[in-house]
C-alpha positions in Angstrom: -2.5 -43.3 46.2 -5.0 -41.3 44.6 -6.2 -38.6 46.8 -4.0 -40.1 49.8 -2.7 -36.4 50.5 -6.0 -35.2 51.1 -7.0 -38.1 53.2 -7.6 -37.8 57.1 -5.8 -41.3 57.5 -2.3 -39.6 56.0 -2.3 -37.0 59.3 -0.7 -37.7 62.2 -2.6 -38.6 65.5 -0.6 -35.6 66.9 -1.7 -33.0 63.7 -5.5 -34.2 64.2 -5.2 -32.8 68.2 -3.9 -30.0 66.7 -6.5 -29.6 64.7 -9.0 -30.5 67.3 -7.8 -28.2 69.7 -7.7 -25.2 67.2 -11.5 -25.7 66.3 -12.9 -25.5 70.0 -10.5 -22.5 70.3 -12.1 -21.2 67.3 -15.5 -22.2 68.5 -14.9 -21.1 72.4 -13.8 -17.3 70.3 -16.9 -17.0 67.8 -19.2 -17.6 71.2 -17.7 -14.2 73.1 -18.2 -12.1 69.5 -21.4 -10.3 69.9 -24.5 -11.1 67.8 -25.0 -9.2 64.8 -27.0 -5.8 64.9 -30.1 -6.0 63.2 -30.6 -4.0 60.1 -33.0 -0.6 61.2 -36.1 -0.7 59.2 -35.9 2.5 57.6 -39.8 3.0 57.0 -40.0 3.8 60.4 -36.5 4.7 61.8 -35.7 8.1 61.4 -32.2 9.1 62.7 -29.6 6.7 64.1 -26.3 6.5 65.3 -23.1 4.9 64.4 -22.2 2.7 67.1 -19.0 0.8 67.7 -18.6 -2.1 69.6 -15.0 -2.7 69.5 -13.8 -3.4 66.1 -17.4 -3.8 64.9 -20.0 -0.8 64.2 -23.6 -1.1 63.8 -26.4 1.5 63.1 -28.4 1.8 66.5 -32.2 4.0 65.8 -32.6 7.2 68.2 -35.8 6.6 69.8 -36.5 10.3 70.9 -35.7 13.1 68.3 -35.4 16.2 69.4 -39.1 17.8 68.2 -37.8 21.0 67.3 -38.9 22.9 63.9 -37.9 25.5 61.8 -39.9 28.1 62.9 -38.3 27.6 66.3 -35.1 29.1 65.1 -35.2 32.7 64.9 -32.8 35.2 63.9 -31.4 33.1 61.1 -33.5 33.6 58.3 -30.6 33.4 55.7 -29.1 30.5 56.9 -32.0 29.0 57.3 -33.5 29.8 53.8 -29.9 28.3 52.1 -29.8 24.9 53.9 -33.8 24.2 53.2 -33.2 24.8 49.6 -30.1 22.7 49.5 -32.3 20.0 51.4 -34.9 20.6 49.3 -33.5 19.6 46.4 -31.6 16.8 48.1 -35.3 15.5 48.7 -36.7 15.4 45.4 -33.6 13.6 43.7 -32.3 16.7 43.1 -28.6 17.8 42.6 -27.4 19.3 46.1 -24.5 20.3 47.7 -22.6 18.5 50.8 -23.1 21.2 53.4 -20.7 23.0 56.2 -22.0 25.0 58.8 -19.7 26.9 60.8 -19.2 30.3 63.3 -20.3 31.3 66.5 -20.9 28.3 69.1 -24.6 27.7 70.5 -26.6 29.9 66.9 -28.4 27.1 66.0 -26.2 25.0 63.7 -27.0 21.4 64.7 -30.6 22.8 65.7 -31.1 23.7 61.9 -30.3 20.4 60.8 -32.5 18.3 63.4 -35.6 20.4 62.3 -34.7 20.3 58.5 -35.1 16.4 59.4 -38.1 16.9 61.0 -39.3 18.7 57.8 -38.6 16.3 55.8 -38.8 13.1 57.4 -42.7 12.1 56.2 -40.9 12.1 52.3 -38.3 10.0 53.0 -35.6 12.1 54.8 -33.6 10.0 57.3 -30.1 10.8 59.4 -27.4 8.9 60.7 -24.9 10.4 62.9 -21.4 10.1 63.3 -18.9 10.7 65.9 -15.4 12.3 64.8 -13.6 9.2 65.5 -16.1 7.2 63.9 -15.6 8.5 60.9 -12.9 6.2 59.4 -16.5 4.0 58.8 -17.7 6.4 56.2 -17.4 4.0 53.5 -19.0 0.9 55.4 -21.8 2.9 55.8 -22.5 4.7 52.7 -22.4 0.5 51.3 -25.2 -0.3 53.9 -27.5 2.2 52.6 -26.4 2.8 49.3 -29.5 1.4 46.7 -32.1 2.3 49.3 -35.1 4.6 48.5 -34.5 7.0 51.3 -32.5 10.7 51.5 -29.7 10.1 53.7 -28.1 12.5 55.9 -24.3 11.9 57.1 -24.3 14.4 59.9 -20.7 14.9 61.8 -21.8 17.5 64.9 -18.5 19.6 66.1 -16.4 18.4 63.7 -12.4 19.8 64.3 -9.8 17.6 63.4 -6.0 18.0 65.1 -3.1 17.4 62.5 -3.2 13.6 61.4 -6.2 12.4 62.1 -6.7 9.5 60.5 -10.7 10.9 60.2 -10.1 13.9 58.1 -8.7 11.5 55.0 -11.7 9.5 55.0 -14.2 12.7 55.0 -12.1 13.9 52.2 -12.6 10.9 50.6 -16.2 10.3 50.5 -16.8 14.3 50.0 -14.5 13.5 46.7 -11.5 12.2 45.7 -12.1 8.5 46.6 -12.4 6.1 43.1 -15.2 4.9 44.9 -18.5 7.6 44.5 -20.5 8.1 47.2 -24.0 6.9 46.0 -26.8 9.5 45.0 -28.8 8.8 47.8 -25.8 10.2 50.8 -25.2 14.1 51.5 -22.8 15.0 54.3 -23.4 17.5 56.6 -20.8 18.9 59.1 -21.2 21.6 61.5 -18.3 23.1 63.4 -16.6 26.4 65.0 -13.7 26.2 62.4 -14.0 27.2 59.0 -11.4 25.2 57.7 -12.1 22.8 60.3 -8.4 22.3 61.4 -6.2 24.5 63.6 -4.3 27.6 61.8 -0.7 28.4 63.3 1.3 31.6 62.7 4.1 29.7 60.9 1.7 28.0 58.4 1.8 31.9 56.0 5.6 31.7 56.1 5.3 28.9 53.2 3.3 31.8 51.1 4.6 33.5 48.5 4.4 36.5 46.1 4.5 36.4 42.6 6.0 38.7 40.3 2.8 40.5 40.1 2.7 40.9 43.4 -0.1 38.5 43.9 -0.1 36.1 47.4 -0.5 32.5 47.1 -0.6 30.6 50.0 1.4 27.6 51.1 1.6 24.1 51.2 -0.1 24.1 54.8 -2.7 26.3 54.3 -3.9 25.0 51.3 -3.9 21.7 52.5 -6.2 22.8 55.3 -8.3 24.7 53.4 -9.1 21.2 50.9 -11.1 20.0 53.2 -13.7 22.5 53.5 -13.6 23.3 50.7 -14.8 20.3 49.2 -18.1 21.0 50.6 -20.6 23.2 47.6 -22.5 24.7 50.4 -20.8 26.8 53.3 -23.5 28.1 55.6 -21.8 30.9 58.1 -23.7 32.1 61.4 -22.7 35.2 63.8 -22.9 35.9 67.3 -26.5 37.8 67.8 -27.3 41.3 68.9 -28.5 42.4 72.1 -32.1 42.6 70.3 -31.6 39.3 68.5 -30.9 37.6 71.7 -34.0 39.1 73.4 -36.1 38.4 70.4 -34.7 34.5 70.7 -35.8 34.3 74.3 -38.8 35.6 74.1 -39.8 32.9 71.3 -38.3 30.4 73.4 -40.6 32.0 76.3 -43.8 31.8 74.5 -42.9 27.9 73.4 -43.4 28.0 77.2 -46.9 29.5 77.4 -45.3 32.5 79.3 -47.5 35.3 78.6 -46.4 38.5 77.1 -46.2 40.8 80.3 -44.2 37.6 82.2 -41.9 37.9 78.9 -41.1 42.0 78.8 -40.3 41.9 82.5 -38.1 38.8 82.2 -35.3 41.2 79.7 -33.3 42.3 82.0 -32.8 39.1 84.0 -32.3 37.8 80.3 -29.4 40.0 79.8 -27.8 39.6 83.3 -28.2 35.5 82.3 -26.5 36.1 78.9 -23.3 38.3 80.9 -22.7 36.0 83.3 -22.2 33.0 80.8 -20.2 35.5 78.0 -22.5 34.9 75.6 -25.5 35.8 73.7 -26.0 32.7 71.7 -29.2 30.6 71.2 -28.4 27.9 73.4 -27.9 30.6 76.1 -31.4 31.9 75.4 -32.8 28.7 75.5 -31.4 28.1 78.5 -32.4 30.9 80.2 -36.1 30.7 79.2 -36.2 27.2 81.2 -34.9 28.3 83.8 -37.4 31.2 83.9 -40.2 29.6 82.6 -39.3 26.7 85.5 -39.2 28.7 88.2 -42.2 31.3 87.2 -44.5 27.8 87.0 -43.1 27.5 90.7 -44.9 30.6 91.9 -47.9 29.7 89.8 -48.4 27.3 92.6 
């Protein structure tokens, strides 16, 4: 009787369709999964995306970067001169900091960081961007690129979480506190219009308290929100621009155009009027504006 319970024969004609049937169910099921993503070749991919496909996510290569560069961005020196230094030393194997970059909407945040990658991208610099919801993947990713020779950028654009999202535990996790490090060759970078990057109510200072100095320390709620950004060594803040930062932006943006310099002095005050009707003196409402000018002033050049 030796191996009789292992044996085929010992199964009953009804168990084997059973059987049968399960394994061209099985077979019919593998057929609709789709085929898996090919690996990028990172010597010549620069950026890609995180990409999910149901319950499966793959890295999927940007084929058009934007081409902007650093001397692009005006009006941002500071910032500017903090995140390339950061980057810098991320570069060259380096210790750097996991980065935040927060304030006014439309300054140049995400801009900075495309043309940092830009910079850097001939020694090794690469990107891969991930969505807020996406972000639950962290660790999946950091293992498919963990060992690899190239810098890698973890850039979350936007990022705002609501109470409980299930997205917000994992970025805390690979920033620190997971048992798992995140390896050497990963920094995170994050840009968002909240400092703390989750919403601040009224009732959250009545958990704060005084001490018997007199001193205020803040409550469960808030510090919980502030852990977060706080786990980032590099906080990179940016303001809404001047009336003559604004101008100073369009007219770069202008000349990127050809426009020439007379074209650019009468185009102000249509600048300004541009800038009041949208609220909003920010970058992207510059560079807006300058397309729109430079567009319709190649119009008449016809």
């Amino acid at each position: 009787m030796d191996g009789a319970l292992n044996s085929s024969s010992t199964l009953s004609p009804a168990l084997l369709a059973l059987i049968a049937r399960a394994e061209t169910v099985l077979a019919r099921f593998e057929a609709t999964l789709p085929a898996a993503a090919p690996v990028p070749d990172w010597s010549t991919v620069v950026a890609c995306r995180w990409r999910k496909r149901g319950v499966v996510g793959s890295l999927e290569p940007v084929r058009h970067l934007a081409p902007i560069r650093l001397a692009d961005l005006q009006e941002v020196e500071p910032q500017k001169e903090r995140l390339r230094r950061n980057l810098h030393q991320f570069v060259q194997g380096l210790p750097a900091n996991n980065v935040l970059l927060t304030g006014a909407r439309g300054t140049g945040k995400s801009s900075l960081i495309k043309a940092c990658l830009n910079e850097w991208a001939p020694e090794g610099l690469r990107l891969i961007e991930v969505d807020k919801a996406d972000l639950v993947d962290l660790p999946d990713i950091v293992d498919q690129i963990a060992g690899l020779p190239q810098r890698f950028i973890l850039f979350a654009d936007d990022l705002s979480f609501d109470d409980g999202e299930s997205g917000y535990k994992a970025l805390k996790s690979i920033l620190d506190g997971s048992i798992a490090q995140a390896s050497d060759n990963v920094l995170v970078c994050a840009t968002s219009n909240r400092r703390h990057l989750l919403p601040e109510h009224m009732k959250d200072n009545l958990s704060a308290k005084h001490d018997e100095n007199g001193e205020l320390h803040p409550g469960e709620a808030i510090e919980e929100k502030i852990s977060l950004s706080e786990r980032f060594g590099l906080w990179v803040s940016f303001y809404p621009f001047s009336q003559n930062e604004y101008l100073s932006i369009v007219a770069q943006w202008l000349r990127s155009f050809e426009i020439s310099e007379t074209a650019i002095s009468a185009a102000r005050q249509q600048a300004l009027i541009w800038a009041l009707e949208r609220g909003s003196r920010s970058g992207r409402v510059a560079f807006q504006f300058a397309k729109d000018y430079a567009g319709r002033h190649e119009q008449r050049a016809e």
